[in-house]
C-alpha positions as CSV (number, residue, x, y, z in Angstrom):
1,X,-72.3,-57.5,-95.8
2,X,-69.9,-58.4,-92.9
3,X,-67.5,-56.6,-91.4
4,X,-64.4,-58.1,-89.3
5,X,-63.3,-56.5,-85.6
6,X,-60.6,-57.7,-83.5
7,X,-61.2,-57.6,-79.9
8,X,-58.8,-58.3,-77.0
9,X,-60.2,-59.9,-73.9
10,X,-58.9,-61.4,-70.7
11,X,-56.2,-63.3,-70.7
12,X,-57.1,-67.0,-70.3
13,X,-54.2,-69.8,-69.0
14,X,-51.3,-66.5,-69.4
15,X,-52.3,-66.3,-72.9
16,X,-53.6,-63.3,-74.6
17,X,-57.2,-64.0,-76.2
18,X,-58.6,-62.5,-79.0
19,X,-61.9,-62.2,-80.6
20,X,-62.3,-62.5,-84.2
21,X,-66.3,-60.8,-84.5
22,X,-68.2,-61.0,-87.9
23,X,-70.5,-58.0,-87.5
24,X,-73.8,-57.4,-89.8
25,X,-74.5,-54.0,-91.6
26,X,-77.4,-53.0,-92.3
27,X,-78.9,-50.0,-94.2
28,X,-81.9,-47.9,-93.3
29,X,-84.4,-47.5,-95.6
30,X,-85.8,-44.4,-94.6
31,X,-82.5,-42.2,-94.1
32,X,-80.3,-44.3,-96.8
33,X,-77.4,-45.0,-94.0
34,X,-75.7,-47.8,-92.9
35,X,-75.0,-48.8,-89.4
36,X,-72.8,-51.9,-87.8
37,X,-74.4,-53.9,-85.6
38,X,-74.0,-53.7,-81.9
39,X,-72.5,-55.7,-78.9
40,X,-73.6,-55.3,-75.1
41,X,-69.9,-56.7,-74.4
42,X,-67.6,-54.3,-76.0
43,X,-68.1,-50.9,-76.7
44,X,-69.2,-49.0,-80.1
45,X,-65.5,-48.6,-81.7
46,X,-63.7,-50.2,-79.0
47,X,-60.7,-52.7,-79.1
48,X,-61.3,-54.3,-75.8
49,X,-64.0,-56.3,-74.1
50,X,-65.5,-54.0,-71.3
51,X,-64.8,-56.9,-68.9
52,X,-61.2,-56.4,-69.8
53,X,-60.9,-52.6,-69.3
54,X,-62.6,-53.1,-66.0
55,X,-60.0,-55.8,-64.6
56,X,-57.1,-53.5,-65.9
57,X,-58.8,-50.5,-64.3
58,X,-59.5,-52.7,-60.7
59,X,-55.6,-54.2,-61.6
60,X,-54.4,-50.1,-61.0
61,X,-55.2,-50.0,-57.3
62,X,-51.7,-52.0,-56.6
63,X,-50.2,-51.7,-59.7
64,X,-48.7,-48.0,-61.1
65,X,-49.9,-47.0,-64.9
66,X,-46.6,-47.4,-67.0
67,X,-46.1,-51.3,-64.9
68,X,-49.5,-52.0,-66.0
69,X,-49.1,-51.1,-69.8
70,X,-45.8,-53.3,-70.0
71,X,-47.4,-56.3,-68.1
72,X,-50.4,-56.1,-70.7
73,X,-48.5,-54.4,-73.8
74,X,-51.2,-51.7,-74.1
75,X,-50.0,-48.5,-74.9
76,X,-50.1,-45.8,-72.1
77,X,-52.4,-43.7,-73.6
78,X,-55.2,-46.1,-73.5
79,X,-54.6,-46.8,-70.2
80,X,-54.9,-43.4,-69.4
81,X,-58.1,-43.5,-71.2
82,X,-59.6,-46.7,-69.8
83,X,-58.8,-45.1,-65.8
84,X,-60.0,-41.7,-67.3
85,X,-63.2,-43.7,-68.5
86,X,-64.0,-45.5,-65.2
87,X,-62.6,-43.5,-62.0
88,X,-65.2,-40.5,-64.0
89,X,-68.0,-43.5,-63.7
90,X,-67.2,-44.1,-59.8
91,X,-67.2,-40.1,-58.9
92,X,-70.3,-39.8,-60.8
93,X,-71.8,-42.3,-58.6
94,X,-70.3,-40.7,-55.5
95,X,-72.3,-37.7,-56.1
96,X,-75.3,-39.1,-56.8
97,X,-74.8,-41.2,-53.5
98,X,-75.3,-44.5,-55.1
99,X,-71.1,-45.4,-54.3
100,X,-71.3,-47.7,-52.2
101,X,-67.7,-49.1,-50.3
102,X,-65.8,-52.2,-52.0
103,X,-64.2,-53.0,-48.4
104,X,-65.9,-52.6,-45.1
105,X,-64.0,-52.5,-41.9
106,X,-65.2,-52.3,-38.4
């Protein structure tokens, strides 16, 4: 049995771009559930590609939240989620010492 999700990706050419992915289920034997499969490029119930929530997360260094959600028509609360999501990531890694600078300057 296949089930349909709708992912957004990178914009390609100032289009928007949309995936259109067929995913398996399966059922377990054992424990009689059913599970979807699983993509290393998006997340579990996401609606973006993580490639995409990266570049808009990178994008908010120059550009404010609310110009950011009307330049990509994303709502603002999932851009608060997507910077919530990855500026915890990069202070994580800050205190575990593995940051490492983007920018260099002597």
């Amino acid at each position: 049995m296949y089930q349909e999700r709708t992912i957004r990706d990178m914009a390609l050419l100032g289009r928007k771009v949309f995936l259109h992915l067929k995913t398996r289920q399966f059922h377990c034997n054992d424990c009689s559930r059913y599970f979807n499969e699983s993509f290393n490029f998006v997340d579990k119930n996401g609606t973006m590609t993580i490639r995409y929530e990266q570049y808009l997360f990178f994008m908010l260094e120059n550009i404010c939240l609310s110009d950011m959600c009307v330049k990509e028509n994303i709502s603002y609360l999932a851009m608060q989620r997507i910077y919530k999501k990855y500026a915890d990531k990069i202070i994580s890694l800050k205190n575990l010492g593995y940051y490492t600078p983007l920018i260099l300057q002597i």
